[in-house]
N, C-alpha and C positions, 0 to 999 in steps of 0.2 A: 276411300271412305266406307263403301260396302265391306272390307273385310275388317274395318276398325266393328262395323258392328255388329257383325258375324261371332267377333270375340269377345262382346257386349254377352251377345246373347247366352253365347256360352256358361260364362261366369255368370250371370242370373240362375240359368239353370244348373249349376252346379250348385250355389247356393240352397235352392226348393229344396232339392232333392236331400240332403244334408239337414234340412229340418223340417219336422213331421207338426202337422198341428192338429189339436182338438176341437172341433169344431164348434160353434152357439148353440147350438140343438142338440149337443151329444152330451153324455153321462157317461161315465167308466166309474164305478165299484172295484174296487181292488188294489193290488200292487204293480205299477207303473215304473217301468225301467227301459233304459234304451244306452245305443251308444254316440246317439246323434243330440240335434238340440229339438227342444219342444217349446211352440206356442200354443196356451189352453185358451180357448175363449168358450169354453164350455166347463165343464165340470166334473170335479175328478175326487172320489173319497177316496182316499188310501195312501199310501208313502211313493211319493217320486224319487228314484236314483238315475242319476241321467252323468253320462262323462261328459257332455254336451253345456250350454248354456238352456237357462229357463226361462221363459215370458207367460208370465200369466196376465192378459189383456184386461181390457177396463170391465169388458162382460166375462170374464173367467173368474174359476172360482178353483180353490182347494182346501181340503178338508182332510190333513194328511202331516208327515213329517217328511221335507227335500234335502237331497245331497247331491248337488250339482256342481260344475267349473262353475258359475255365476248364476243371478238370478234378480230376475226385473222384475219388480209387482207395480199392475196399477190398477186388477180387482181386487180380489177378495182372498185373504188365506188366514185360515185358523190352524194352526200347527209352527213346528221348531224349523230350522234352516241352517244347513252344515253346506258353507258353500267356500270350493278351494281358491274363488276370485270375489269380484266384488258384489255386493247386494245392493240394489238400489229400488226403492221405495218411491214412485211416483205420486206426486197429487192428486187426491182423491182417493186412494188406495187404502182399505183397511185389512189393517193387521192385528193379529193376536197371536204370540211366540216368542219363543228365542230366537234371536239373532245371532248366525256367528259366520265370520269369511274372512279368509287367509290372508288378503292386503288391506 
């Protein structure tokens, strides 16, 4: 049982480490790209590229145009969306853009 959660723990932190988040209290002005996935729950003006998946939280915000494998909204994004997976738009979530994703 101890080494089932040895293996647990493992896979958790391989997970973390493989996606970067922005935090509620942070700002970033600029161009935002990476090779991993990102959760915003703060706020970001400028165009996301990311090979990774995107979540922008219920307190996250963008202000930008995104090209990601997928992308979750359930703040806030004013800008277009080129995403090579699914886009999915939560409740409560407001949008202003284009939409477009490959399945």
């Amino acid at each position: 049982m101890a080494r089932g959660s040895a293996v647990e723990r493992s896979r958790t932190s391989e997970t973390s480490e493989s996606t970067s988040v922005l935090g509620r209290g942070a700002r970033v002005r600029g161009r935002v790209s990476g090779d991993g996935d990102l959760r915003v729950e703060g706020q970001i003006e400028g165009d996301v590229t990311l090979s990774g998946e995107l979540a922008i939280d219920e307190t996250g915000s963008i202000t930008g145009d995104i090209d990601a494998a997928s992308v979750t909204i359930a703040g806030v994004l004013q800008g277009d969306v080129a995403s090579r997976g699914a886009v999915m738009i939560r409740a409560g979530a407001r949008v202003a853009g284009n939409m477009g994703a490959a399945e």
